[in-house]
C-alpha positions in Angstrom: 3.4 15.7 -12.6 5.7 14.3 -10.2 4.8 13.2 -6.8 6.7 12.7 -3.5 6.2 11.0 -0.6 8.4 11.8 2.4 8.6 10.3 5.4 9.9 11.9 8.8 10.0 10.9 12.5 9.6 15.5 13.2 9.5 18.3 10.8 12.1 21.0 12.4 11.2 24.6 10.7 12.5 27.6 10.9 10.6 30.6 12.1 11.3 33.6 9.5 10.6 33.1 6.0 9.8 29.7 6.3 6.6 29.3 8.5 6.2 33.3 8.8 6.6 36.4 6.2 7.4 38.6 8.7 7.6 41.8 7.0 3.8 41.3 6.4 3.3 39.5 9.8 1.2 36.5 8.0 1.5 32.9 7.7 3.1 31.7 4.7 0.9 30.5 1.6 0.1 27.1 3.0 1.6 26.5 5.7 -1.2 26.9 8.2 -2.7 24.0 6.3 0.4 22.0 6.6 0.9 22.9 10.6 -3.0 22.5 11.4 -2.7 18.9 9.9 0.2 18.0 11.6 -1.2 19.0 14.7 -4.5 17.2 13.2 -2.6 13.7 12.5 -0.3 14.1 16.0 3.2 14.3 14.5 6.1 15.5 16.4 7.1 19.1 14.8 9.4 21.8 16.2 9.9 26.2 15.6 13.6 27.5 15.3 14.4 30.7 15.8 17.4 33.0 16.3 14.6 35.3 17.8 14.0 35.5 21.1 11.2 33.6 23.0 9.0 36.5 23.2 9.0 38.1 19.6 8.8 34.3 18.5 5.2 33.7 20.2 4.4 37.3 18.8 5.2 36.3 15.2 3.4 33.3 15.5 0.3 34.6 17.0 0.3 37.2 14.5 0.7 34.5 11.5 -2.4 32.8 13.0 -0.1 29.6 14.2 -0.3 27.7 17.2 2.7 27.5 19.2 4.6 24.5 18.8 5.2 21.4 20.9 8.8 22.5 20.4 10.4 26.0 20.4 13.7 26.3 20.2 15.3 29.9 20.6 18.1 32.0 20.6 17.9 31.4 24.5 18.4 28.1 24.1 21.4 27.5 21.6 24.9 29.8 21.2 25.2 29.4 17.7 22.6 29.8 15.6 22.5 28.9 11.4 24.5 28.2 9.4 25.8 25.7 12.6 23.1 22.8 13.3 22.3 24.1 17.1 18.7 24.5 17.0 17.7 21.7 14.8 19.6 19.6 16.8 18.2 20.6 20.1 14.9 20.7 18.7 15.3 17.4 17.2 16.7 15.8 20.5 13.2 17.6 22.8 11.2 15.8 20.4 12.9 12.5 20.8 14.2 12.8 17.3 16.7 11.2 15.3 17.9 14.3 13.2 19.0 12.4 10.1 15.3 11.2 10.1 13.9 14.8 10.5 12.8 17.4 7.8 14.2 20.7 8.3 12.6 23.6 6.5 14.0 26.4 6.2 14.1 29.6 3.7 17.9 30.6 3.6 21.4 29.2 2.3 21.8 29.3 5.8 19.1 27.3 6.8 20.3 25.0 3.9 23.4 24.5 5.8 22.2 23.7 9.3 19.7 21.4 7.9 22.2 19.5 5.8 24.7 20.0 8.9 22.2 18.4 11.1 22.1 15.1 9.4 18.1 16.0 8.6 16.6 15.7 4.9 15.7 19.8 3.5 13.2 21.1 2.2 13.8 24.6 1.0 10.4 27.3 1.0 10.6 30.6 -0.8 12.6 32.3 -3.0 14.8 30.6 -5.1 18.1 30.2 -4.5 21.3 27.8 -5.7 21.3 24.7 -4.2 23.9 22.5 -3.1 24.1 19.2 -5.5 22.7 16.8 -2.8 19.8 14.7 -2.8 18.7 15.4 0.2 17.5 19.0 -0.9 14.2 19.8 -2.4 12.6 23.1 -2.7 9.0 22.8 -2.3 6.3 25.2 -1.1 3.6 24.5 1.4 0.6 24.5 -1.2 2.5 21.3 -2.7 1.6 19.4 -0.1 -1.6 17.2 -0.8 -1.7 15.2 1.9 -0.2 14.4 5.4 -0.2 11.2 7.3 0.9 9.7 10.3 1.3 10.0 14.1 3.5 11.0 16.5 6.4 8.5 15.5 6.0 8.9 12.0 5.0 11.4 9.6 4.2 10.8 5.4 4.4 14.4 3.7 2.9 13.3 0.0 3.7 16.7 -2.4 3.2 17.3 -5.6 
């Protein structure tokens, strides 16, 4: 079994698909474990969304999940993914450097905007190609074990 620690200063993710299956209105597999520790441990962590700031909150609420320190909307950026907009904004209200953020995200896309943004991505969901560059990993949310940290610094250990 391999094991990975990652280290972040926020974790930037993206509403739909990532943190929220939509279609079903629930939280995806783990991540509410994953949010409530961050929340738990302090560490800086953000929502993008091309949706706007009302059906965000309602998608959220609906999932179970606690509105983040951070929302970022399509109110609040003019381009939205594949550009690097929102995870840059969101990155800079936390107080972020984006190349030491991790993006997460469900979508080629999201791929793009995370790698675009400079951030480190971890891809959640269905599988799909990814680019030859080390700073993708597909993961899900049940792989992580463990979180550490505070709110300067986060440690993500997966499995």
């Amino acid at each position: 079994m391999t094991v990975t620690w990652l280290r972040a200063e926020a974790l930037l993710c993206d509403l739909d698909g990532s943190l929220v299956d939509s279609a079903h209105a629930v939280a995806m597999p783990g991540a509410a474990m994953v949010i409530g520790e961050l929340v738990g441990v302090g560490a800086r962590w953000a929502v993008v969304t091309s949706a706007d700031p009302a059906s965000a909150g309602v998608r959220l609420e609906a999932a179970g999940l606690p509105l983040p320190p951070v929302l970022v909307t399509a109110d609040d950026v003019t381009r939205s993914e594949p550009h690097p907009d929102g995870f840059l904004r969101a990155a800079g209200l936390l107080d972020a450097d984006p190349t030491r953020c991790l993006v997460v995200v469900a979508t080629q896309d999201g791929v793009t905007a995370g790698l675009a943004s400079g951030a480190r991505v971890l891809l959640v969901g269905e599988p799909i190609p990814l680019p030859d560059d080390a700073r993708v990993l597909a993961f899900r949310w049940a792989d992580v074990v463990d979180i550490r940290g505070g709110p300067d610094d986060v440690v993500l250990h997966m499995r």
